[in-house]
matplotlib code that plots the C-alpha trace (Angstrom):
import matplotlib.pyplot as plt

x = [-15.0, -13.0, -9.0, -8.7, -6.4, -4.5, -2.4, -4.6, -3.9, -2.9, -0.5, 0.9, 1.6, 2.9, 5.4, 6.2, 7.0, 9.2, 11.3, 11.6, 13.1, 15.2, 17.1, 18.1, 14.9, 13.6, 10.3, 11.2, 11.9, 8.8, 6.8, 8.7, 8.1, 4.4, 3.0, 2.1, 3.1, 5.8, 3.4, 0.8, 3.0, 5.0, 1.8, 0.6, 3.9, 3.1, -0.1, -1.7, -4.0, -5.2, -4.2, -6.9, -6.9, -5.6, -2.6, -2.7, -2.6, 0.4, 2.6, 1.8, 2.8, 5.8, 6.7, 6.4, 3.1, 0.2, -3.7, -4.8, -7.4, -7.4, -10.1, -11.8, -14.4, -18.1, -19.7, -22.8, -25.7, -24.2]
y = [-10.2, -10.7, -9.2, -6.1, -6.8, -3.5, -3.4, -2.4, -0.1, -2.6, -4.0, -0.6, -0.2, -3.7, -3.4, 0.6, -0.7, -4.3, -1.5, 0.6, -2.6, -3.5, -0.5, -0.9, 0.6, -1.6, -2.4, -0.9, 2.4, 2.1, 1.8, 4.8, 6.7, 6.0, 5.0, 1.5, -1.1, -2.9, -6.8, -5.1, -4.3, -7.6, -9.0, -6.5, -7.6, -11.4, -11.0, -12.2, -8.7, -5.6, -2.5, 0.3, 3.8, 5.9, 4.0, 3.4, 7.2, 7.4, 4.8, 6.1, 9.5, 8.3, 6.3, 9.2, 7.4, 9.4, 8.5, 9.6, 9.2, 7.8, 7.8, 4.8, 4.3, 4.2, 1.0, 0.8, 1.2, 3.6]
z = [-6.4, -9.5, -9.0, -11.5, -14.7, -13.1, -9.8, -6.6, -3.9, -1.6, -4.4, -5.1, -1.4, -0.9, -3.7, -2.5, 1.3, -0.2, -2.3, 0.8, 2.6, -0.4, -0.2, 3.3, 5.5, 8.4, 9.6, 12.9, 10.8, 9.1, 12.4, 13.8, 10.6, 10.3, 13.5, 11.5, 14.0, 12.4, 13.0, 10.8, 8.1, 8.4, 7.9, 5.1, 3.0, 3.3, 2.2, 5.6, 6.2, 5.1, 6.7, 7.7, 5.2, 7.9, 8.2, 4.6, 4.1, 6.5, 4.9, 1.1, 2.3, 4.5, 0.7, -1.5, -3.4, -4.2, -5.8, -9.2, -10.8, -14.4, -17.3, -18.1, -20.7, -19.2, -18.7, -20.6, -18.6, -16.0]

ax = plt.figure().add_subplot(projection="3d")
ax.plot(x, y, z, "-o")
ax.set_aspect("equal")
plt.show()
């Protein structure tokens, strides 16, 4: 599958947790925050693996980042 011209979820999330770092949090604050083990979101940062909605949902609320949806044109045939 082709990667969207826009930013994903994962990216959104990726980029939300690397500014959460940046400004001084830790991985170990993250884990004890969210309940995401702080290997899986090493990992998630580097690019290495995906991390499961549930734990998505927890870190995305934990960062403040919330899902909305957008209009789009329709595609035709749909």
């Amino acid at each position: 599958m082709p990667k969207p011209p826009h930013p994903t979820l994962s990216d959104a999330l990726r980029e939300a947790v690397s500014e959460s770092l940046k400004a001084g949090e830790t991985f170990a604050g993250l884990e004890r925050q969210t309940g995401v083990k702080r290997q899986s979101l090493m990992r998630f940062v580097r690019g290495e693996q995906s991390l499961l909605l549930d734990k998505a949902d927890c870190l995305a609320d934990y960062l403040g980042l919330e899902l909305r949806a957008v209009d789009k044109p329709k595609r035709k045939g749909h």
